[in-house]
C-alpha positions as CSV (number, residue, x, y, z in Angstrom):
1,X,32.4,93.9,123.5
2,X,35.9,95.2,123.4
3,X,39.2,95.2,122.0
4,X,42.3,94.2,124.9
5,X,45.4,95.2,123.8
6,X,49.1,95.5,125.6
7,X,51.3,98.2,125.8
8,X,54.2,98.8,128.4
9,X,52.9,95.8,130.5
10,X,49.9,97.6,131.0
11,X,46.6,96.0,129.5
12,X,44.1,98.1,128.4
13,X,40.7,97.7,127.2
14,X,39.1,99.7,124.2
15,X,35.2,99.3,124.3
16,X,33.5,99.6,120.7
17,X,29.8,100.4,120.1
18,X,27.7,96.6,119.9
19,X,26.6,95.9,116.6
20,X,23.3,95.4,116.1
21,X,22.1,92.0,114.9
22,X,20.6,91.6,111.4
23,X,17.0,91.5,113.0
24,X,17.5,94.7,114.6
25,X,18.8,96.3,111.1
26,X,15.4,95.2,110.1
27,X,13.5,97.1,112.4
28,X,16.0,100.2,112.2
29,X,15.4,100.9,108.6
30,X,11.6,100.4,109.0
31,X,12.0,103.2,111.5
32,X,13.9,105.7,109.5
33,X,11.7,105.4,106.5
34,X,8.7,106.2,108.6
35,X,10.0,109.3,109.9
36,X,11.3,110.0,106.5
37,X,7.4,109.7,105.0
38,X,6.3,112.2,108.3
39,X,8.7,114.4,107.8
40,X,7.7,114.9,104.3
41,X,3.8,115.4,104.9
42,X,2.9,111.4,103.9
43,X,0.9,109.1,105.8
44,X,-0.3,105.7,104.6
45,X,-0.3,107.7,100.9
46,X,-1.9,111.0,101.7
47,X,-0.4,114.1,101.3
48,X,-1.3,116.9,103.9
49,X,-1.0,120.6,102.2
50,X,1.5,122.3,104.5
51,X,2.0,125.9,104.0
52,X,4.9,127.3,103.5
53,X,6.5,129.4,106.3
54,X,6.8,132.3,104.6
55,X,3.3,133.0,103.3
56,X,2.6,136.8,102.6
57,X,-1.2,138.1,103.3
58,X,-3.4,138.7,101.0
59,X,-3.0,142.1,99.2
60,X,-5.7,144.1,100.4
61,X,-8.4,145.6,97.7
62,X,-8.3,149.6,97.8
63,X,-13.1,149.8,98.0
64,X,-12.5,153.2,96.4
65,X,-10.8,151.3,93.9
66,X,-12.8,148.6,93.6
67,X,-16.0,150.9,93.2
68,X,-14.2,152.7,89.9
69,X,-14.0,148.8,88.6
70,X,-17.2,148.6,89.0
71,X,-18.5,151.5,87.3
72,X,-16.6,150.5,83.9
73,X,-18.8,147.1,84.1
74,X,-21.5,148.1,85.2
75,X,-21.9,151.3,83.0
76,X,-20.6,149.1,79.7
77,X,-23.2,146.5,80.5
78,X,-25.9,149.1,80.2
79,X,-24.8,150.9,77.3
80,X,-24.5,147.4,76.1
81,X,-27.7,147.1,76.7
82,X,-28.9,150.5,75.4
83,X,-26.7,149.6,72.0
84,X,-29.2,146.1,71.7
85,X,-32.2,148.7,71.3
86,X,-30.8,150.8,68.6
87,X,-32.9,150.4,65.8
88,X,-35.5,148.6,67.7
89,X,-38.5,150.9,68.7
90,X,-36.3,153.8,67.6
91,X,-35.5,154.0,64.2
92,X,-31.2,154.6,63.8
93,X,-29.4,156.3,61.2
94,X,-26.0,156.4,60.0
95,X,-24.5,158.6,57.4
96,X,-21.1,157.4,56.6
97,X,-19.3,156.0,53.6
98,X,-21.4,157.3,50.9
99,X,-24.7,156.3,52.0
100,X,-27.3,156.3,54.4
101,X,-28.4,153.5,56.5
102,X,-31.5,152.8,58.0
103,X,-32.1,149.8,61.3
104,X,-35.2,149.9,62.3
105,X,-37.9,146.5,63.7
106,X,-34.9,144.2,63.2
107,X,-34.0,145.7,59.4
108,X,-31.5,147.6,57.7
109,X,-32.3,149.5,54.3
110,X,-29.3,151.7,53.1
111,X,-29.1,154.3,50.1
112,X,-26.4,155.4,48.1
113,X,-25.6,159.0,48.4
114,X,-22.7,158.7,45.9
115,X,-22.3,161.0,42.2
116,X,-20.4,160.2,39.8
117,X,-21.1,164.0,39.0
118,X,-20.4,165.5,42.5
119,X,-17.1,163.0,41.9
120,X,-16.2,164.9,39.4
121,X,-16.6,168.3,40.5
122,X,-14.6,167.8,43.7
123,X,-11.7,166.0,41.8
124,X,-11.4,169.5,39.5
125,X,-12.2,171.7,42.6
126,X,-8.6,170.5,44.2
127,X,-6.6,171.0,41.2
128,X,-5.7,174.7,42.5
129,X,-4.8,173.7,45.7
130,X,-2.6,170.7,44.4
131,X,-0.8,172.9,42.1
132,X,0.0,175.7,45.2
133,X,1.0,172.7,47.2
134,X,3.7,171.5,45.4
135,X,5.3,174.3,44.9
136,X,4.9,175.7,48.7
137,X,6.5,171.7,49.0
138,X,9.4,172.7,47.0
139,X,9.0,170.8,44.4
140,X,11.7,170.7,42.0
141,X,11.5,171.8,38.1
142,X,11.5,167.9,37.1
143,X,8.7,167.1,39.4
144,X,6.6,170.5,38.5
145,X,6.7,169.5,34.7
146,X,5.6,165.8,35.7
147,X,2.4,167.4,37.6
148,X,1.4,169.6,34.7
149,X,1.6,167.3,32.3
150,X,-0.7,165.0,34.4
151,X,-2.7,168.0,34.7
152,X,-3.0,168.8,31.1
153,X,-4.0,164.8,30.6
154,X,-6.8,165.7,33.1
155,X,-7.9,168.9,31.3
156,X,-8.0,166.6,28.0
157,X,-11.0,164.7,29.8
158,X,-12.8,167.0,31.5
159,X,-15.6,167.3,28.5
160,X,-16.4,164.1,28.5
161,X,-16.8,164.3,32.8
162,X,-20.4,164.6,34.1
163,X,-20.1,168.3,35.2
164,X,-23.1,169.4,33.9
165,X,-23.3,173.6,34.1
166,X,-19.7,173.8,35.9
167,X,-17.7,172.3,33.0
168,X,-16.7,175.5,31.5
169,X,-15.6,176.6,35.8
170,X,-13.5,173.3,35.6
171,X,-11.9,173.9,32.7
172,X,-10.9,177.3,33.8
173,X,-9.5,176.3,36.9
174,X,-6.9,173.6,35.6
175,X,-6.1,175.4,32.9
176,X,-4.8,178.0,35.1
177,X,-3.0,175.4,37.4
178,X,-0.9,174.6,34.5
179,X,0.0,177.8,33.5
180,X,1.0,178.5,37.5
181,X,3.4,175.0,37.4
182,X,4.7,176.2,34.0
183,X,5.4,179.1,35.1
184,X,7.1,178.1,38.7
185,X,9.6,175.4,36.4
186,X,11.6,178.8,35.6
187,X,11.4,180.7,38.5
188,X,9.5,180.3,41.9
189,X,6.2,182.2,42.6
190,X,6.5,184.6,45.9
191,X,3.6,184.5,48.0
192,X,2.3,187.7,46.3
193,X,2.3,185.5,42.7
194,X,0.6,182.9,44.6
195,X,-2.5,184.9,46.3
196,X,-2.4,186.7,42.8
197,X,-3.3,183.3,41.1
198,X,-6.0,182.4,43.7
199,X,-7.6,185.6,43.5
200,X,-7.7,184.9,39.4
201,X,-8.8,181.2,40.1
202,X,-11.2,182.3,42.8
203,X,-14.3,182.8,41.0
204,X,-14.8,179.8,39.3
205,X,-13.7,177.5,42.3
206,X,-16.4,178.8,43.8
207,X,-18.8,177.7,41.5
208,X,-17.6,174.1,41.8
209,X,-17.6,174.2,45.5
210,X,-21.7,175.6,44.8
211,X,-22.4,172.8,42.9
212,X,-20.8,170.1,44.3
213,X,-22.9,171.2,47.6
214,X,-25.9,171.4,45.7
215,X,-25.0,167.8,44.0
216,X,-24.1,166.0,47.9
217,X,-27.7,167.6,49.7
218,X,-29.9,166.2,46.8
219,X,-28.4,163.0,47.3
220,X,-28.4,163.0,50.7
221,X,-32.3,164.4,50.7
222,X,-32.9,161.6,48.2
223,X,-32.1,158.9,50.2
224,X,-33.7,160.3,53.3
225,X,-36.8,160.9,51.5
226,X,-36.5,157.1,50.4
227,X,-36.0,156.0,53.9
228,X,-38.5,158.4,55.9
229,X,-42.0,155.9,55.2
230,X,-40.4,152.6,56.4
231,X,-40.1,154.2,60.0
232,X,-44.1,154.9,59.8
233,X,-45.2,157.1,63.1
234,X,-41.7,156.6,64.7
235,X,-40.0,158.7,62.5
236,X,-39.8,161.9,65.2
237,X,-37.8,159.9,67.3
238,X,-35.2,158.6,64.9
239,X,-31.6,159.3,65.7
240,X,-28.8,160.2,63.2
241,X,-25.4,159.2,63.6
242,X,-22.9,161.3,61.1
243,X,-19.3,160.4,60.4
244,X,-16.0,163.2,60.0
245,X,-13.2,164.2,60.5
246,X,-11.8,166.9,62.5
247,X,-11.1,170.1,59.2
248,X,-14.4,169.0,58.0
249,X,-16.5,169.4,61.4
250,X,-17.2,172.7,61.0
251,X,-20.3,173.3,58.8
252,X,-20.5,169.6,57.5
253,X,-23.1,169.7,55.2
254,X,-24.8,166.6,56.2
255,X,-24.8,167.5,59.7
256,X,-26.7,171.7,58.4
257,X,-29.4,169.2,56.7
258,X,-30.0,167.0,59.6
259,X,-30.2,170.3,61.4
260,X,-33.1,172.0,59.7
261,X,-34.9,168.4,59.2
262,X,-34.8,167.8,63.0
263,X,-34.7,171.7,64.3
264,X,-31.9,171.1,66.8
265,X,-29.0,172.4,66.2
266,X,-25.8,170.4,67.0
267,X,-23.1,172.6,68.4
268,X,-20.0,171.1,69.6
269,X,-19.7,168.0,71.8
270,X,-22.9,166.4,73.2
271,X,-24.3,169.4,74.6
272,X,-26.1,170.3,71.8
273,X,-26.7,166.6,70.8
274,X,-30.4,165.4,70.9
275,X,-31.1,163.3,67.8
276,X,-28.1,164.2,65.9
277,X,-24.9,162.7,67.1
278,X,-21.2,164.0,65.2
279,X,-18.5,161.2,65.5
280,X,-15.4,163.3,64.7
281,X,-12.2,161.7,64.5
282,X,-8.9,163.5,63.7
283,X,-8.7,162.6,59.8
284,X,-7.3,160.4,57.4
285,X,-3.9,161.7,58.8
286,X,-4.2,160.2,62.5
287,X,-1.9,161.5,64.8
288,X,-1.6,165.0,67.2
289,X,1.0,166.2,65.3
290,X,-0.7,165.9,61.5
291,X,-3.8,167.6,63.0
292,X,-2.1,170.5,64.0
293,X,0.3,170.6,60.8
294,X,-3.0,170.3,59.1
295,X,-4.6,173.1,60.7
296,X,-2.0,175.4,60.4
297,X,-1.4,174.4,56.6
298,X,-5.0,175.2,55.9
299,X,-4.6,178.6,57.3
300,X,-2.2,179.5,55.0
301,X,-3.7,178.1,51.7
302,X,-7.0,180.0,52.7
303,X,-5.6,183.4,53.0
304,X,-3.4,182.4,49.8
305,X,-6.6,181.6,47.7
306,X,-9.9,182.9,49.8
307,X,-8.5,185.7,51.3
308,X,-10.1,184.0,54.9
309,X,-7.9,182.3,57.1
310,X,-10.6,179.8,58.3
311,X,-11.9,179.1,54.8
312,X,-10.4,175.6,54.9
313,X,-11.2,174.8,58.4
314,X,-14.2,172.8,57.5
315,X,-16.5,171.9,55.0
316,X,-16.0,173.8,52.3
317,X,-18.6,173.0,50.8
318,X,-21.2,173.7,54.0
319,X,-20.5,177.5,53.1
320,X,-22.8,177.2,50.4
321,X,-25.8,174.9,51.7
322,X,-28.3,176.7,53.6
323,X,-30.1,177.7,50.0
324,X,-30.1,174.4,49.0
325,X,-31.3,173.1,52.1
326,X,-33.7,175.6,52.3
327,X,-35.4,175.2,48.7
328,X,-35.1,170.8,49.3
329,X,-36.8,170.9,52.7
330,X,-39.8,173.6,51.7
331,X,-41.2,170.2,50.5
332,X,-41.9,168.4,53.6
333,X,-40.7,164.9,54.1
């Protein structure tokens, strides 16, 4: 098929590509849409996964690695293990919160080891120290008068608190933690003023930090006394758990009773750790820098109003307990 045309007296002929005929358009298309369907993984309706051309390896596991991964399963799966037989054949103890709790055969007895007395005898035992504190905080005349006046409310009810033989020692001890704040609203105390004032207050914070010892290990002997028969023969296997803190690790007197009642002693960490374990945490003010604040704080209040520089850096309390120990455990459990 062509086009003839004329030009200068010369005929030419242009040829054109033929045209297909409709029946051949039919079986073009057809064609086409096949190769379209290959082309894009089909046949008959199946698709054929084709990976892409630029597929990385897999990443290849480090077995060193791998082997650490393991051990943290493995070993929590065991201890996991180990925690499902506390309290089983072993009878478990925790001393925490107040009271003491007993698992044992599937059961858990607890005991209080709260007083309203000892209560009351640490509550007047930290009046001294709260009065030295604010003014080492630099508090201001307005806010020293505020504190001794709530001070002076507290002094109004200490006859009526169960203090027992120490009420006279409480007294004494706010009393004279007015007459420091009163005293430091005109002019403020030098450090020579405020060791003065703990040496005076010394004496009769002592005797509250004597009784409230005695008052917390005849609780705590209580309970365990109460507890001891429900473990039957497996009671020289039991295990104590104790919860602190870090400033109160040092001496806790739970942990000094434990102690003699078990004859191990618990020195730091786990080394010494048989039937007694310690969990310390840092304290009710969490945090690195707290703890050391803390520590260094305490240093300074105990050479202000004990004369010791470590007084404070534990249980003040535990100072006093091996008598009381001594003269609660001479009755065997």
């Amino acid at each position: 098929m062509g086009v003839r045309i004329r030009y200068g007296g010369v005929r030419t002929r242009l040829c054109c590509p033929t045209m297909p005929r409709p029946r051949d358009l039919a079986t073009i298309s057809l064609a086409m849409l096949g190769a379209s369907l290959v082309a894009a993984g089909c046949n008959a309706g199946a698709r054929t996964p084709v990976a892409p051309a630029s597929a990385s390896p897999p990443a290849t596991v480090d077995p060193l690695r791998r082997a650490n991964g393991d051990f943290h399963l493995k070993y929590a799966a065991a201890r996991t293990r180990e925690r499902a037989t506390l309290g089983g054949s072993r009878p478990y103890l925790v001393l925490a919160d107040q009271k003491l709790v007993l698992r044992y055969l599937g059961k858990t007895e607890e005991r209080s080891v709260a007083s309203a007395r000892f209560d009351a005898i640490k509550h007047a035992s930290h009046v001294p120290i709260t009065a030295v504190s604010a003014i080492l905080a630099g508090d201001d005349a307005r806010a020293l008068r505020d504190l001794a006046d709530r001070l002076k409310e507290a002094l109004s009810v200490v006859p009526a608190a169960p203090l027992g033989d120490v009420e006279d020692a409480a007294q004494a001890v706010v009393r004279a933690s007015i007459d420091l704040l009163e005293a430091a609203q005109v002019r403020p105390p030098t450090e020579a003023e405020l060791h003065a004032f703990g040496l005076s207050a010394r004496g009769n914070t002592t005797r509250l930090l004597q009784a409230g010892c005695d008052e917390s290990l005849v609780r705590i002997d209580a309970a365990t006394r109460q507890l001891r028969p429900l473990t039957g023969d497996a009671w020289p296997r039991a295990v104590v758990a104790i919860a602190t803190d870090h400033q109160s690790r040092a001496e806790e007197v739970g942990v000094q009773y434990f102690e003699r009642l078990f004859q191990e002693h618990a020195t730091e960490g786990a080394l010494g750790e048989s039937r007694i374990v310690v969990i310390e945490s840092i304290g009710p003010n969490d945090g690195t820098q707290e703890a050391v604040a803390s520590h260094l704080y305490d240093q300074h209040l105990s050479l202000l109003l004990f004369d010791d520089p470590t007084f404070l850096q534990g249980d003040v309390l535990g100072k006093h307990a091996e008598p009381t120990i001594a003269r609660l455990l001479a009755t065997p459990l």
